[in-house]
VEXDREN-2710 file (C-alpha; in Angstrom, 1 decimal):
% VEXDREN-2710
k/r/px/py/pz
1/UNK/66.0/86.2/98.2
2/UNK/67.8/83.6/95.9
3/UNK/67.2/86.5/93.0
4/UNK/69.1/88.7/94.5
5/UNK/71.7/86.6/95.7
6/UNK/72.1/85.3/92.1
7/UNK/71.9/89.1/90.7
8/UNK/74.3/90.5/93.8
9/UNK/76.5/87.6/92.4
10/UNK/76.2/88.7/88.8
11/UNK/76.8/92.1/89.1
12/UNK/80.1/91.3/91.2
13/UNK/81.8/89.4/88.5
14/UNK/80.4/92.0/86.2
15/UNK/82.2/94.7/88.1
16/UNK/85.7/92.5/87.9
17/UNK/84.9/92.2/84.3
18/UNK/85.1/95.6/83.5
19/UNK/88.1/96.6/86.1
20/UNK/90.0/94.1/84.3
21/UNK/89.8/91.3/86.9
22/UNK/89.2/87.8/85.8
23/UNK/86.9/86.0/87.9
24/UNK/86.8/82.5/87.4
25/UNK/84.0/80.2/88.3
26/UNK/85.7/79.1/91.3
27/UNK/87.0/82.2/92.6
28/UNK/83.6/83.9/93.0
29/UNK/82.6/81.7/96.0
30/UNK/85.3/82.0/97.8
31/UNK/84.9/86.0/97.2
32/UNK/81.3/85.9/98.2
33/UNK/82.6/84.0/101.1
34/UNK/85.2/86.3/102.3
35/UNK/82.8/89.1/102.2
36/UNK/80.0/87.4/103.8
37/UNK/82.3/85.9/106.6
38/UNK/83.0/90.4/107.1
39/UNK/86.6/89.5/106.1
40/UNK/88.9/92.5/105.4
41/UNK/90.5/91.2/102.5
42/UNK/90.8/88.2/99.6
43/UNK/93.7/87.5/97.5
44/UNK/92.4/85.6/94.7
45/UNK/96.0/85.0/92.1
46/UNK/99.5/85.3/93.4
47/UNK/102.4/84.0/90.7
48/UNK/105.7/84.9/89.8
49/UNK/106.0/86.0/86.4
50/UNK/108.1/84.6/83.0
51/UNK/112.0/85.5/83.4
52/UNK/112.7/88.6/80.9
53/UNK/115.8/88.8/79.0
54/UNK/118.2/89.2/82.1
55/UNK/116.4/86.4/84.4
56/UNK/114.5/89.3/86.5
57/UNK/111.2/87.8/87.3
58/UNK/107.9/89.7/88.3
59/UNK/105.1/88.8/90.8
60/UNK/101.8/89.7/90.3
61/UNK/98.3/89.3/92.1
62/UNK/94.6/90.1/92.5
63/UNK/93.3/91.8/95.4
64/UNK/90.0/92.1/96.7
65/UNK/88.9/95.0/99.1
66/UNK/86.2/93.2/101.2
67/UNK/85.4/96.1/104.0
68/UNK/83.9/99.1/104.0
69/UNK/87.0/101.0/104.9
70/UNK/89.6/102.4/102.3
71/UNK/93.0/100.9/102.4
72/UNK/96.1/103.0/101.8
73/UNK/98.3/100.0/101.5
74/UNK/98.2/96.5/101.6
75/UNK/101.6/94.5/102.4
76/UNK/101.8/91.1/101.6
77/UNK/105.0/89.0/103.3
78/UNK/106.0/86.0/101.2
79/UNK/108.8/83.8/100.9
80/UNK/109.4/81.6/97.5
81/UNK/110.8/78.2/97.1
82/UNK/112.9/76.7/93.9
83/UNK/111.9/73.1/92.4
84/UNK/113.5/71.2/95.0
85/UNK/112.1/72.9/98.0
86/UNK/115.3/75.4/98.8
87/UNK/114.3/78.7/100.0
88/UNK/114.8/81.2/97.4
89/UNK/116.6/84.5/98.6
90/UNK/117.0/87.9/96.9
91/UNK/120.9/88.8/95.9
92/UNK/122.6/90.8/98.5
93/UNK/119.7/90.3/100.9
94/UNK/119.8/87.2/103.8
95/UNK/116.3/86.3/104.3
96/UNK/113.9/84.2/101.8
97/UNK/110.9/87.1/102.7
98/UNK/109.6/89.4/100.2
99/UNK/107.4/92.1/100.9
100/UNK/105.2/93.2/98.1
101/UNK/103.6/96.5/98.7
102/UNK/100.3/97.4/97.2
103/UNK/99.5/101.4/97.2
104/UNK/95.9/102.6/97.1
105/UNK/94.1/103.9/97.7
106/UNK/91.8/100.3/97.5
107/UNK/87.9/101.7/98.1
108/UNK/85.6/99.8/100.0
109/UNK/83.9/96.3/98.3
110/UNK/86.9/97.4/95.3
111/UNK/89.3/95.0/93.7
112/UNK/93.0/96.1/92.9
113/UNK/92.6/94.8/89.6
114/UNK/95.9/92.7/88.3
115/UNK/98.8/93.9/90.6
116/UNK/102.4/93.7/89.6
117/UNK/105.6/94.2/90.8
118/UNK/108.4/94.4/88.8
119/UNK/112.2/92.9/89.5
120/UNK/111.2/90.6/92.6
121/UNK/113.4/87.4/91.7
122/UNK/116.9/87.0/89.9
123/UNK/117.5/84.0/87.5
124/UNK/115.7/81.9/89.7
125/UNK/111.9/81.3/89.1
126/UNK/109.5/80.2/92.1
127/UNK/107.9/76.9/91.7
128/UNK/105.6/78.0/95.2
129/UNK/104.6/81.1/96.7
130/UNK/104.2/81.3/100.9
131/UNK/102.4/84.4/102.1
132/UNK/103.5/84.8/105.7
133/UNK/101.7/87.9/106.4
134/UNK/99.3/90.4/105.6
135/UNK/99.3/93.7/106.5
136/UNK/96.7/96.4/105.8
137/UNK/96.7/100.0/106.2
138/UNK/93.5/101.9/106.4
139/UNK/93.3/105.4/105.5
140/UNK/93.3/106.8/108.9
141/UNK/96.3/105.1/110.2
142/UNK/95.3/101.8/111.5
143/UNK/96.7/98.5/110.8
144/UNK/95.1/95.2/110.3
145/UNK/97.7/92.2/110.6
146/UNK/96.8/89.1/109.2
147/UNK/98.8/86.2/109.9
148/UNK/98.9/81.9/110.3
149/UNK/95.4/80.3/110.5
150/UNK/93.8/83.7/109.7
151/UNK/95.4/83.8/106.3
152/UNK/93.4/80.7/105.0
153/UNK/89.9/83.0/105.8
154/UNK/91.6/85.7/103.1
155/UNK/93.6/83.3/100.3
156/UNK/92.0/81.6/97.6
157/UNK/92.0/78.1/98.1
158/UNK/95.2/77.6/95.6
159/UNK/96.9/79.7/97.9
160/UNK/96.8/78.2/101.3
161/UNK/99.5/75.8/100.2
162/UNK/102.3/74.2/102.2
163/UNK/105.1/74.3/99.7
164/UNK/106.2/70.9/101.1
165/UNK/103.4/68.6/99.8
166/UNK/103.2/70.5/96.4
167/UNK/106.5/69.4/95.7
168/UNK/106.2/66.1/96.9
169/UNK/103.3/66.1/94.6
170/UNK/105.8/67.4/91.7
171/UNK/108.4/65.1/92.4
172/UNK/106.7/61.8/91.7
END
């Protein structure tokens, strides 16, 4: 059994290899984990991106199809923070969330390779990232909502964060 556990292992990092997904070390037990625990989804990397040369600024993450089902889309809900722990909110919009939308189609046991999103921030970069709220739809119409304690099954363990103690921690 350990054989194939260690080979089932392999070939999964194998297969992010060669769609362009870094893996690290760390990642690929909490991706085992996900899967094993009949999660629906991991998010392994969520970051805002390097200002371009008019101070628009990017997200970008990795997204892991656990299931079997296909997923048409895949919504995450986020709000950002600046360095001293102000919510960050879009120009000409009133609240701090974001909602990044992934569109598939994402197959079964796939990952999403690196996602990005172009034109998220303005001159202000993110020093933390908050996912509120997944949302997943399937191909045949239904939704899977994901949401406060369920959110730490499906994020990598640098992304169950609270934004508060990080920059605490930054501060010192």
């Amino acid at each position: 059994m350990r054989l194939y556990q260690c080979l089932l292992v392999s070939a999964a990092a194998l297969a992010a290899a060669a769609c362009g997904t870094p893996l690290s070390a760390t990642l690929m037990p909490e991706l085992q984990a996900a899967r094993k625990a009949q999660r629906p989804i991991f998010i392994g990397t969520l970051f805002a991106g390097k200002p371009d040369k008019r101070g628009i600024i990017g997200a970008a993450a990795h997204i892991f199809n656990t299931s079997d089902k296909t997923y048409k889309y895949v919504d995450l809900q986020l709000t950002a923070t600046n360095r001293v722990g102000d919510p960050i909110v879009r120009h000409g919009e009133r609240s701090p969330m974001v909602r990044l939308r992934f569109t598939g189609p994402l197959p079964p046991r796939r990952t999403s390779g690196r996602t990005t999103w172009p034109n998220v921030w303005y001159l202000e970069k993110p020093a933390c990232l908050t996912v509120m709220k997944i949302e997943i739809t399937r191909m045949d119409g239904s939704i899977v909502s994901l949401d406060g304690a369920a959110l730490d099954d499906v994020l990598a363990k640098e992304l169950r964060q609270d934004c508060r103690v990080k920059l605490t921690a930054l501060r010192r």
